[in-house]
Structure formats: C-alpha cells, structure tokens
C-alpha positions in Angstrom: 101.1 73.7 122.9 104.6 72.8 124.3 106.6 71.2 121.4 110.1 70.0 122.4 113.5 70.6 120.8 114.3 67.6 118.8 117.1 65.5 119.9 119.6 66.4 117.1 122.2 68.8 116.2 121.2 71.4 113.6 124.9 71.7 112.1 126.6 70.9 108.9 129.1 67.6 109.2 132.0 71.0 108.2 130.5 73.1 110.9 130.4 70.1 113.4 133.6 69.5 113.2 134.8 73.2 113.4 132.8 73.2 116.3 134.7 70.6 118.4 137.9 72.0 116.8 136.7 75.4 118.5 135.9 73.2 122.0 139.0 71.2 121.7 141.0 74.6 121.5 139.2 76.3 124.6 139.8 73.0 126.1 143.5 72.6 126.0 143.9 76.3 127.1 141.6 76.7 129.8 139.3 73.4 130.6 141.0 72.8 134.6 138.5 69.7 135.1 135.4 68.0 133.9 132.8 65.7 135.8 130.1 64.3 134.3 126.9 62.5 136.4 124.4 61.1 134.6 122.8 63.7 132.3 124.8 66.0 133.3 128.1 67.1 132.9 129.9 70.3 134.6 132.9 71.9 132.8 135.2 74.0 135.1 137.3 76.5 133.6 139.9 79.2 134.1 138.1 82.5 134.9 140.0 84.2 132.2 137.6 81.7 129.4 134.7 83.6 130.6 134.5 85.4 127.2 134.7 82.1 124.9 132.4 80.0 127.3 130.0 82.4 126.7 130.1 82.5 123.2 130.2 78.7 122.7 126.9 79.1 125.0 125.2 81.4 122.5 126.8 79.1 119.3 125.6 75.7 120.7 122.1 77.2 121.9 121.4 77.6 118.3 122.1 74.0 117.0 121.3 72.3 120.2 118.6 73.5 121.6 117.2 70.4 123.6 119.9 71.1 125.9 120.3 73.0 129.1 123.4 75.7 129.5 124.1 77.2 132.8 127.4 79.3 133.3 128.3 80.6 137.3 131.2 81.2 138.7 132.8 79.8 141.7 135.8 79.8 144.0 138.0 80.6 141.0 136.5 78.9 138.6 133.7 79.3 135.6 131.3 76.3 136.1 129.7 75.6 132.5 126.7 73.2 133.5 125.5 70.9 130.6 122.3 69.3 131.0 120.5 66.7 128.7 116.6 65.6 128.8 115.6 62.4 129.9 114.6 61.8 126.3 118.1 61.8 125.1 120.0 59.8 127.6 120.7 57.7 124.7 122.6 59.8 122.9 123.9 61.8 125.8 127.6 60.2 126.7 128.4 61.0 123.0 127.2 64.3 122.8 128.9 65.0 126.3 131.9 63.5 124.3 131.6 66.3 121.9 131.6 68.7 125.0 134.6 67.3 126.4 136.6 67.2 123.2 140.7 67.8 123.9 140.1 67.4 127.7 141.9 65.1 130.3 139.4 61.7 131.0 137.0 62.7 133.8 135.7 60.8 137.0 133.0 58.6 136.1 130.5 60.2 138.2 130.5 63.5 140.6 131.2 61.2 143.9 134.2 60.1 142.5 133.0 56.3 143.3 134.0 54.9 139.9 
C-alpha cells in the first residue's frame, strides 16, 4: 500500500516560525539567487552553506515530508532543489515562500520570460 505524505507541515506555530527565522538567516548570509518554476523552486548558495543546507534538509524532511530535497553542487555553487507534488500546487507558492524567506524577489519562472 503506498500512502502519501499529507500536504501539511508537522511543526508547532513557535517552531515554524524559528524555522524561517533559521532560513531567513542562512538566506541573508549565503542565498546568491533563487528561481522558482512551477513546483519547483532551485535555491543557489555559497559553497561555504554546504553544512547548514544540509541540515535544514534533514530538519524540513521531518515536518515536510510530501516534499522532494535535492542538494548538488555546481560551478561554484550548492543547488538546493525543492520539489512539490502535483497534489499541493495549491499550497505550493506559499510554502516556497517560506523557503525563500529573507531572500532578494526571484524571476518568475526559470526562462526568465516574466
């Protein structure tokens, strides 16, 4: 039986918002760029985050775990890939929000069209 992950975050409203206050932190300091493309969104860091990208992988596994992580690195940068299900498109442009907490506005879409 393949049960999915329900579409919701498993945290506390205090942990929630210590969360993004952890994002909006590694986002100031090392977030270069983000684009975002329909359900899903690409986060390109400063090698150097490698260590706290990783970590907020493992933390946001736990509470969100209907969505898909992917971390690679590239030409200089750490790539963290954040995919959503087509079952939560809904509620994906806030959560990817969430992801780009403290960040610089992004290009609407990964062509750069709009």
């Amino acid at each position: 039986m393949n049960v999915e992950a329900p579409i919701a975050c498993t945290l506390s409203a205090g942990d929630f918002r210590k969360r993004l206050e952890r994002i909006g932190r590694l986002n100031r300091k090392h977030l270069k760029r983000h684009e975002q493309d329909g359900l899903s969104l690409r986060l390109f860091y400063q090698p150097s985050a490698r260590g706290e990208v990783r970590k907020l992988v493992e933390l946001e596994r736990t509470c969100c775990a209907f969505l898909d992580f992917q971390i690679e690195e590239r030409q200089g940068e750490l790539v963290l890939k954040v995919d959503a299900p087509e079952r939560a498109r809904v509620a994906a442009e806030s959560m990817f929000a969430d992801f780009t907490s403290g960040a610089a506005p992004a290009r609407a879409s990964a062509c750069g069209c709009c």
